[in-house]
C-alpha positions, 0 to 999 in steps of 0.5 A, a space after each residue: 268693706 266689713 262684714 257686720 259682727 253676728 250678721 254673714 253676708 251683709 257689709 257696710 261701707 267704711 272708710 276705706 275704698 273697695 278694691 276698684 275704688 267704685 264703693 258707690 255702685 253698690 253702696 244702695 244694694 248694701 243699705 239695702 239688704 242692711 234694712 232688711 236684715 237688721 233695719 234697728 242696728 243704729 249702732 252699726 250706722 255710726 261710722 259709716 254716717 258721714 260717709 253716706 252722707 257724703 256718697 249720696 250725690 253718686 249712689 245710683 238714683 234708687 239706692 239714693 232713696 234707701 239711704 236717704 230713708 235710712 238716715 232719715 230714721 237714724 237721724 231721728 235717733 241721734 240728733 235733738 229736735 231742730 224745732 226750736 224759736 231761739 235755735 242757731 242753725 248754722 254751724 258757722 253762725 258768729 253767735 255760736 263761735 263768739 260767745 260772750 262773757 257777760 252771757 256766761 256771768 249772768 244768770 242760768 238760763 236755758 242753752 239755745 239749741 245749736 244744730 249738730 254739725 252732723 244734721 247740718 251735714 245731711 241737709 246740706 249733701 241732700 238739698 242739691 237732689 231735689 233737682 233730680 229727674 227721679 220723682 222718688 229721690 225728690 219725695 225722699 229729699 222732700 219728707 227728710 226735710 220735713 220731718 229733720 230741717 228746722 220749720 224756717 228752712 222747709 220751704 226749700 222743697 215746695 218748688 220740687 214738689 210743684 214741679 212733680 205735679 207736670 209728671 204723671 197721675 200716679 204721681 200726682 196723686 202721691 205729691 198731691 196727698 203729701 202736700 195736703 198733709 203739709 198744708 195743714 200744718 205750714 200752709 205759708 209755704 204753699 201760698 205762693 203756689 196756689 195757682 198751680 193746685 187750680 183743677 183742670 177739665 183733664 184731671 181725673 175726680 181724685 186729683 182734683 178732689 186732692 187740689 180741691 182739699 190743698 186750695 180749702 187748707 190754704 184759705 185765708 182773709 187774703 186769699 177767701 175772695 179768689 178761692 171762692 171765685 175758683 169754687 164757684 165755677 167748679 160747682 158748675 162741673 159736670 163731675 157730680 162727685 167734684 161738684 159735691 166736694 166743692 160744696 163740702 169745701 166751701 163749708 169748711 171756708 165758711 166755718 174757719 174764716 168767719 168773716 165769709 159765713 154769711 157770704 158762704 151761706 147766701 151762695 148755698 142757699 143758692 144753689 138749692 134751687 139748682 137742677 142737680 139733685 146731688 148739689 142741692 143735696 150736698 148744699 143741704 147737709 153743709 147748710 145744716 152744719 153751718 146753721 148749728 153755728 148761728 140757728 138763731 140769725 137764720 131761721 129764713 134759711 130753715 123756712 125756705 128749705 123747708 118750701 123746698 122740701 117737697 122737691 128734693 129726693 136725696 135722703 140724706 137731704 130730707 133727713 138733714 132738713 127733717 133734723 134741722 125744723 125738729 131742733 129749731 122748731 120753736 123758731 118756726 112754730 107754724 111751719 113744723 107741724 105742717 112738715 109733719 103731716 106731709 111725712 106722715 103720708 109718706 112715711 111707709 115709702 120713705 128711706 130709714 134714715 127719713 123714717 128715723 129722722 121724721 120720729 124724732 121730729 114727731 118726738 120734738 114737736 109732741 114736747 114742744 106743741 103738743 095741741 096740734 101734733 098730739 095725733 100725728 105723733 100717735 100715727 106716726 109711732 103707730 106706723 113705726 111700730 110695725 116697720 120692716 125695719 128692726 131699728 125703726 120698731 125699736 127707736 119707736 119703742 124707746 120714744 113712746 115710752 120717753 115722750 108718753 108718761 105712764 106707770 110703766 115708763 118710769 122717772 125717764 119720761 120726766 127728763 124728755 125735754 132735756 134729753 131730746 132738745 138739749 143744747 148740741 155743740 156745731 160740727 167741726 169741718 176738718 180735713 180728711 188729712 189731719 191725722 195722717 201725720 202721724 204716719 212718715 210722709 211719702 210712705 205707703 202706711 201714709 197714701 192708705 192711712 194705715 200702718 201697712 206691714 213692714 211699716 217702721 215708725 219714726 221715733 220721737 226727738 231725744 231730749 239730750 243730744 247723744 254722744 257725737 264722737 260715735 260718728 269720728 272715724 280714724 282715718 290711716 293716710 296711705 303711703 304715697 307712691 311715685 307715678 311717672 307724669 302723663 303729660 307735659 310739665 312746665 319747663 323750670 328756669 335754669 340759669 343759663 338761660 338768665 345769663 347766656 343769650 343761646 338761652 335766649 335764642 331757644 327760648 325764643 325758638 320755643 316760643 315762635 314755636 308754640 305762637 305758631 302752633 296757637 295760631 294754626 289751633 285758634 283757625 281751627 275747631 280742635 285745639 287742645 288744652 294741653 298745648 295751650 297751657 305749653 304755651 302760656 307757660 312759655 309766654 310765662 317763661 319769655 315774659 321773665 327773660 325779658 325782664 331780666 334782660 331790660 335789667 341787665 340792659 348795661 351789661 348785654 350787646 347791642 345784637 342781642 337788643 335786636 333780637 330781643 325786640 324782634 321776639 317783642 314783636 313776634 309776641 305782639 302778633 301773637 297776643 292780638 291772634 289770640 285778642 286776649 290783650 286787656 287794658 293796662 292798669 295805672 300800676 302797670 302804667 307806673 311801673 313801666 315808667 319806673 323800669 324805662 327809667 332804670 333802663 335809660 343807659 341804652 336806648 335800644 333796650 329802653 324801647 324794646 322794654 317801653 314796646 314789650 310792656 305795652 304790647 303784652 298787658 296781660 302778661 303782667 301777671 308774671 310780675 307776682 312771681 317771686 324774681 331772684 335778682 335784686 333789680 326785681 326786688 328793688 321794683 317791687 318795694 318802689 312800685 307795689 303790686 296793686 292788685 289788677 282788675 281785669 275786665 268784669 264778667 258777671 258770673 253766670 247764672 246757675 240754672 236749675 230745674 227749679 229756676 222755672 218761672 211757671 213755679 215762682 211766685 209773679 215778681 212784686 215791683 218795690 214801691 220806691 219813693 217818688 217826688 211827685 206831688 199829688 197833684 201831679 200824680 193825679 194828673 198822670 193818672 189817666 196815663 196809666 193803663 188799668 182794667 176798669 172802664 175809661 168812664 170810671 175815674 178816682 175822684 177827690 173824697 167827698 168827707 175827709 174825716 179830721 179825726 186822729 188816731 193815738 199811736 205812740 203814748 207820751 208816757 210809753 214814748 218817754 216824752 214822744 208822743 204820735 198820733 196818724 189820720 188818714 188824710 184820704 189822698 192817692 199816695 204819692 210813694 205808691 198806687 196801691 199805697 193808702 196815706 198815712 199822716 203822723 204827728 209827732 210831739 216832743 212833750 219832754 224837757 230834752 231835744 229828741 234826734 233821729 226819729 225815723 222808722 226802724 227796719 223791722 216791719 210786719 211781714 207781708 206788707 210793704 211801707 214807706 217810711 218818712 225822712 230822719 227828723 235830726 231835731 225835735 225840740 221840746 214842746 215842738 210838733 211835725 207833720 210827716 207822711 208815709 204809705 202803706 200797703 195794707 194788702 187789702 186787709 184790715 190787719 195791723 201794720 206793725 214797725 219801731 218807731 226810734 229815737 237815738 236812744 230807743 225804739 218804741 214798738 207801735 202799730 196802725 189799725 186800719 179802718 175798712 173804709 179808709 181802705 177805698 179810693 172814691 170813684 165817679 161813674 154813671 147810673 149805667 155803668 153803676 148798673 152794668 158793674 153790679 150785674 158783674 158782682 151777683 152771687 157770692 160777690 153780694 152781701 146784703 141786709 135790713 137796716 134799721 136807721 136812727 131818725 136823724 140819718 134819714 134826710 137825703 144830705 144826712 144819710 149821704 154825708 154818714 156814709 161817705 164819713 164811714 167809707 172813702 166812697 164817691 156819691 153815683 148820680 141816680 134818679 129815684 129818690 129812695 135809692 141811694 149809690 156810691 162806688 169805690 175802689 180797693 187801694 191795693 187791687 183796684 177791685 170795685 166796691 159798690 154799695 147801694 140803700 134802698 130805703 123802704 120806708 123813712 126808718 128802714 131799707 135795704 143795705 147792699 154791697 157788692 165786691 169780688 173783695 167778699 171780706 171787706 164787703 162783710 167788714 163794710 156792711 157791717 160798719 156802715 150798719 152800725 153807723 147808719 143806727 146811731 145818731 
C-alpha cells in the first residue's frame, strides 16, 4: 500500500500485496475512506483500476458495494459510451483483429466503436456477483450494467432483480422503483416476467401501487388483453387506494395503445354505476381525460355521466363532469342548462373546486345559449360575489367583467368566446417515474426523486476516449526463492532400474505396495489424495518397465518373464478393484498387434505383453510419454498415437441462483415440419387435448377467398416475382400456424436457382420455410406453402426471399380475419361462452349496411369473406351468429348482428383477444357499408 500524495492517513491499493498478502480484507475500507475524502481524485484510481477490478470477487460483500459505485463513476469518465448500433463489443471479435484492407482504402467513414478492453474487464469480473446473497451487491452490479454495459447486454440483471422481489418489503420497494425506472426505457427486458409483478392479497398498497406502474409500462398490443384481465380484478380490491390507481393505470392503457381506447372507456364507464364512491370518482376524472382525445364519437358518455351527476358526492368528480358538459356543451344543448339550474341550488354547500367549475360552466353556457341561461348565469355570479372564499369573489369578478360588455370592460370582452372555449390540447398520462432517470439507479437522490445531500452525479460520456496506458502498471517480478517440498514427489526413471532386474523387483515391491494400500483406502471412506496420485505414479512407472522389458524381451532370462507376468497379474486385480478399466481403442487394438509381433522371439514375453495390454486399457496413457529407446520410437512412427476417446460424460451443469424456473420464461416448444397431410391432421385433432368445450369443434371454412396478395415485384425481384393468399386451411407445420401459399414466377430470360427462404426472420415470430426451389425456368411458375406464427397480432412478418445471387427483402400483412380458425358450436354454448366474455371482453357498435348486404345469404356470405368464421345455427330471424378461434391461443372469437331494422343493427364481438376484436369490428363495419 501507498500513502495518497497531500492526503495522510488514506492508502489505495497498488500492485504489490500487503505484508500478510490478505490486501483484500481491507481494500472495501480503503475505497471507502478514499470516497469520503477526495471522492473527485479520478486521477489517483488509474493504477489501481485494474486491480480492483480483479479484487471484486474477494472484497467483503459491503466493500463490494463501495467499490462497484466507485468504478461506476470513474468509468464514466474514462471510457466512450457503449450506447452505439454499428458498436464491436467484444475485445476478441474477429472483426475488430482482422481488418480489411478494402475497409482501410475506401472512403472515410466513421470508426465503429470498439469497447476498451478495460470496460470489457469491469463487466465481466462484475457479472458472477448478481449471484450473490446480498441484495445490495445485486443492485449495485445491477445499476452499473445500466448505466455502463452496451443496451443489447442489460438484460443480464432482469433474473437478479426478479429474484430480489422473494426477500423483504423493504427491498421490494427498492428493486421495485428501479425496475419501474428500467421498464420505461427497455421494457422488452422485462416482458417475460410480467408474472412475476402480478399483486398479491399480502402486499401492502405501495408495493402493489409499484408492480401496478411496471405492469401498465410493460403494456403492449400482445400483451393489452392479459393485462387488462389482471386490472379487472384488481378494481374489485378492497384497497380503495389500489383500486383508484388501477383506474389510473387502465387510462394510461387506454391513451398509449389506441387500439384498446374504446374497450377502456366501455369498461370505465361501467364502473360509474359502482357502489364505491372512490372508484366511481376516479373512473370520472380519467374519463374526463380520455374524452379530450375523441369529444367528438362520445357525447353518449357526456349525458350518461351527466344522469349520474346526482348521486356522485366526490368533488373532484363533480367538478370533472362540471368541465366536461362546460367544454362540450354545444354536443349537449339541452342537457347543460339543466345541470345548471341543479348547481345553482347547491351552490353555497358545494366544495370550491365545484364552485369554480360551476362559474365557468355558467360563463360557457351565457356565451353559447344565452336565451335560456342568461338569469342563471346573473344568479350564480351574484351568489359567487359574496362567497367566503377569496378566490371565488375574484374568479366572479374576472368572468362578469369577461362575459358581460360594458363601458368599463373594455376590448376583453370581445375575445370571450375564444378565450374561454378555445381549443385544449389532451392530457398525457405519463409515468410518475419518467424523470427519475436522471438520478443514478439504486441511490437515495433516485428512491426520494431528490438530490439528497452527498448525492455525486454521474457525468456524461467523453466524446473521445481518454488515454488508455494511464491504467499500465509496471510490474517488478520478485526473485524466486527455494521452498523445500511438502509432500511426496514423483520418483524419477533411473537407468538401473531400465536395465537390472533388482530394479524390476523393487519396482514391483512398490507397486504391490501402493495396490495394496488402494485396495484397503477404496474399503474404506478416508482415503486421501496424496497416496492415490503415489500410486498412479507408480502404475505410471510399471507400466514404462514393462514396456521396455517386452522390447529387450531377446536379451532378458526366462526368470524374469516369469515375474514380470506375475506383476501383469498383480495389476490386473488392482485395476478391476479400482473398476476404472475403460475399453481399448482400435489404436491401441494395433498397437499391441504391432509390438506382439516384434516380440515374437519368446513366447513367454509375447504373452505376458499380449496379457499386460489387455488387462490395463487405461494405461495406455503412458504411451505419450516421450520413451529413450529406439524400439519405442520405432512404435511410435509405425503406429501413430491417435488420440483416445475415453467414455463420454456430459459435463455438469452449473447451477446458479439464477437458474430457477419460477423466474425463467415458460419454454416455447419449436414448431418442426411435419409430413402430415391436412387431412390426416384433421383427423388427429380430436386427439389432442384442448381447454375449449368437446362440443366446440374447428370446422372447414365456410368461403375461401381466392384473392392474392403481391410480395415481391417483378421488377424489384430482377425477374422474380411472388405472390401469397391465405388458403384458410390448418397448418400441417404447426397448430398455431396460419397457411401461407407463395407463388413464385421466373419472368426473366435466365434460370432462377436456389429460392429459399433467408435465416434472418422478424424476431418474436416463428416460421417455417418451404423447401429449396434448385431451378426455375423462365416463364415457369410454383406453388409453395409455409406457416407462420403470427403471435395473434396483425404485425408484418418480415424475411429474405433468396435467390443464388441475391436477397430480396419482403413481408406478408396479415389481415385480422385471416387470423381465425371456424369453429361450429350449438345456439347454447354460443350463449353460454359469450356470458363468459362480457365486460372489457365485448366491443359493440351500430352498423349502417349497404341494401345489397341485407338479404340473409348476402349478409352471411360478407361476413364469412371479411373473417374465417363458422356460421352458429339460430333460430330468430334478425339475429345472426358466427364463432371462431384465434390461430395461436385458441381464444374464442364471437361475433353476433342484431338487425334492427332492414339497413341497421347491432354489430358485437366478443374476445379475451380485446385488440383483435377492435381491429375485427371495425372491418367487418366497413365491409358490411359497402356493396
Amino acid at each position: 500500500m501507498l500513502s495518497l500524495p497531500g492526503v495522510p492517513g488514506v492508502r489505495v491499493i497498488t500492485g504489490r500485496s500487503s505484508a500478510d498478502g490478505q490486501h483484500f480484507l481491507v481494500a472495501g475500507s480503503v475505497v471507502m475512506a478514499f470516497e469520503e475524502v477526495c471522492p473527485d481524485r479520478i486521477d489517483l484510481i488509474h493504477k489501481n483500476y485494474r486491480k480492483l477490478c480483479n479484487l471484486l470477487v474477494d472484497v467483503e460483500e459491503w466493500g463490494q458495494v463501495v467499490i462497484i459505485s466507485m468504478l461506476t463513476r470513474y468509468a464514466r469518465t474514462q471510457f466512450i459510451s457503449p450506447w452505439k448500433e454499428d458498436g464491436i463489443f467484444d475485445e476478441n471479435s474477429e472483426q475488430a483483429f482482422y481488418e480489411s484492407d478494402e475497409e482501410k482504402l475506401g472512403t472515410p467513414q466513421s470508426k465503429p466503436y470498439i469497447m476498451d478492453p478495460d470496460h470489457r474487464l469491469l463487466l465481466r469480473n462484475t457479472k458472477p456477483l448478481l449471484q450473490s446473497r446480498n441484495t445490495a451487491v445485486v443492485m449495485s452490479v445491477a445499476q452499473l450494467y445500466w448505466h455502463l454495459a452496451p443496451k443489447q447486454e442489460v438484460g443480464v440483471i432482469t433474473k437478479s432483480l426478479v429474484r430480489l422481489l422473494r426477500s423483504h418489503r423493504e427491498v421490494q420497494y427498492i428493486v421495485l422503483q428501479n425496475i419501474a425506472t428500467m421498464s420505461i426505457q427497455q421494457k422488452g427486458i422485462f416482458e417475460p416476467f410480467m408474472k412475476s409483478f402480478y399483486v398479491r392479497s399480502t402486499d401492502p398498497t405501495h408495493i402493489k401501487t409499484l408492480k401496478l406502474e411496471i405492469l401498465t409500462n410493460l403494456a403492449n398490443e400482445a400483451n393489452i388483453s392479459t393485462i387488462l384481465r389482471e386490472f379487472q380484478t384488481y378494481v374489485k380490491s378492497q384497497d380503495k387506494a389500489f383500486a383508484a390507481a388501477t383506474i389510473q393505470a387502465i387510462g394510461r392503457c387506454a391513451t398509449n395503445i389506441t387500439d384498446v381506447t374504446d374497450t377502456c372507456l366501455n369498461g370505465l364507464v361501467l364502473l360509474l354505476s359502482n357502489r364505491d364512491e372512490t372508484v366511481v370518482a376516479e373512473s370520472v376524472v380519467v374519463i374526463k381525460k380520455l374524452l379530450q382525445t375523441q369529444p367528438t364519437q362520445h357525447s353518449e358518455i357526456i349525458k350518461h355521466m351527466a344522469k349520474l351527476f346526482d348521486n356522485i358526492t366526490v368533488p373532484m368528480a363533480r367538478a370533472s363532469i362540471l368541465w366536461l358538459i362546460g367544454e362540450y356543451c354545444e354536443r349537449v344543448p339541452k342537457i347543460a342548462p339543466d345541470v345548471l339550474r341543479k348547481m345553482a341550488k347547491t351552490f353555497t354547500v358545494e366544495e370550491d373546486i365545484v364552485k369554480l367549475q360551476t362559474v365557468n360552466l355558467a360563463a360557457k353556457l351565457y356565451l353559447t345559449n344565452s336565451k335560456q341561461t342568461k338569469l342563471l348565469t346573473q344568479y350564480i355570479l351574484n351568489l359567487g360575489k359574496y362567497d367566503q372564499s377569496y378566490d371565488i369573489r375574484d374568479r366572479t369578478r374576472f368572468i362578469r367583467q369577461l362575459i358581460v360588455p360594458n363601458e368599463k370592460s373594455g376590448a376583453l370582452s370581445k375575445y370571450a368566446r375564444r378565450i374561454l372555449l378555445a381549443s385544449k390540447p389532451a392530457p398525457m398520462l405519463e409515468s410518475t417515474f419518467k424523470d427519475r432517470d436522471r438520478f443514478q439507479l439504486g441511490t437515495l437522490s433516485h428512491t426520494i426523486n431528490s438530490k439528497a445531500t452527498g448525492y455525486l452525479e454521474l457525468s456524461d460520456w467523453p466524446t473521445a476516449a481518454p488515454d488508455s496506458s494511464v491504467r499500465n502498471v509496471e510490474v517488478m517480478e520478485p526473485v524466486k526463492e527455494w521452498v523445500p517440498s511438502m509432500g511426496k514427489t514423483k520418483p524419477l526413471k533411473s537407468d538401473d532400474k531400465f536395465y537390472s532386474d533388482s530394479g524390476e523387483e523393487e519396482g514391483a515391491g512398490e507397486e504391490g505396495t501402493g495396490s495394496s494400500s488402494e485396495d484397503s483406502s477404496s474399503s474404506s471412506s478416508s482415503s486421501s489424495s496424496n497416496e492415490e496420485s503415489d500410486s498412479e505414479s507408480e502404475d505410471k512407472n510399471s507400466k514404462h518397465s514393462e514396456e521396455t522389458d517386452s522390447s529387450q524381451s531377446d536379451k532378458s532370462s526366462g526368470h524374469s518373464d516369469k515375474k514380470k507376468a506375475d506383476k501383469k497379474k498383480r495389476l490386473q486385480l488392482k485395476k478391476k478393484a479400482k473398476k476404472a478399466a475403460p475399453k481399448e481403442s482400435d489404436s491401441e487394438d494395433e498397437g499391441r498387434k504391432g509390438k506382439a509381433a516384434r516380440t515374437g522371439g519368446s513366447s513367454n514375453s509375447s504373452q505376458a505383453s499380449g496379457s499386460s495390454e489387455t488387462s490395463t486399457g487405461s494405461d495406455s496413457d503412458s504411451s505419450s510419454e516421450p520413451d529413450t529407446d529406439s524400439d519405442s520410437g520405432t512404435d511410435q512412427k509405425k503406429n501413430p498415437a491417435k488420440p483416445k476417446v475415453k467414455g463420454e460424460q456430459k459435463p455438469k451443469k452449473e447451477i446458479s441462483l439464477l437458474d430457477l424456473d419460477d423466474f425463467s420464461p415458460a419454454p416455447v416448444a419449436s414448431n418442426k415440419s411435419s409430413i402430415l397431410s391436412p387431412s390426416l391432421l384433421s383427423d388427429l385433432e380430436g386427439l389432442s387435448l384442448s381447454s375449449t368445450p368437446p362440443a366446440i369443434q374447428v370446422s372447414s371454412p365456410v368461403f375461401v377467398p381466392m384473392s392474392s396478395h403481391e410480395l415481391l415485384h417483378r421488377m424489384t425481384g430482377k425477374g422474380l416475382a411472388a405472390q401469397y393468399h391465405f388458403p384458410r386451411q390448418p397448418c400441417i407445420y404447426g397448430n398455431k400456424m396460419v397457411s401461407v401459399q407463395l407463388t413464385l414466377t421466373n419472368s426473366s430470360d435466365h434460370t432462377l436457382e436456389d429460392i429459399s427462404i433467408g435465416e434472418k426472420t422478424s424476431s418474436g415470430q416463428n416460421i417455417h420455410r418451404f423447401s429449396s426451389i434448385e431451378r426455375l425456368e423462365p416463364g415457369a411458375s410454383v406453388t409453395v406453402s409455409m406457416g407462420i406464427d403470427f403471435n395473434d397480432s396483425t404485425q408484418a412478418a418480415n424475411f429474405q426471399l433468396c435467390t443464388k445471387e441475391d436477397q430480396f427483402s419482403v413481408s406478408i400483412q396479415p389481415v385480422v380475419g385471416e387470423l381465425f380458425l371456424p369453429v361450429t358450436m350449438t345456439e347454447q354454448d354460443f350463449r353460454k361462452e359469450q356470458g363468459k366474455l362480457q365486460g372489457m371482453n365485448e366491443t359493440s357498435a351500430t352498423i349502417t349496411m349497404a341494401p345489397e348486404n341485407t338479404s340473409n345469404q348476402a349478409l352471411s356470405k360478407k361476413m364469412v369473406s371479411v373473417a374465417n368464421m363458422g356460421v352458429v345455427p339460430t333460430g330468430e330471424d334478425s339475429l345472426y351468429r358466427f364463432a371462431a378461434k384465434s390461430v395461436s391461443s385458441g381464444d374464442l372469437v364471437l361475433v353476433s348482428v342484431d338487425l334492427t331494422d332492414s339497413s341497421s343493427g347491432r354489430l358485437t364481438i366478443n374476445t379475451e383477444k380485446t385488440v383483435i376484436g377492435s381491429m375485427l369490428l371495425r372491418d367487418l363495419k366497413t365491409a358490411l357499408a359497402q356493396p
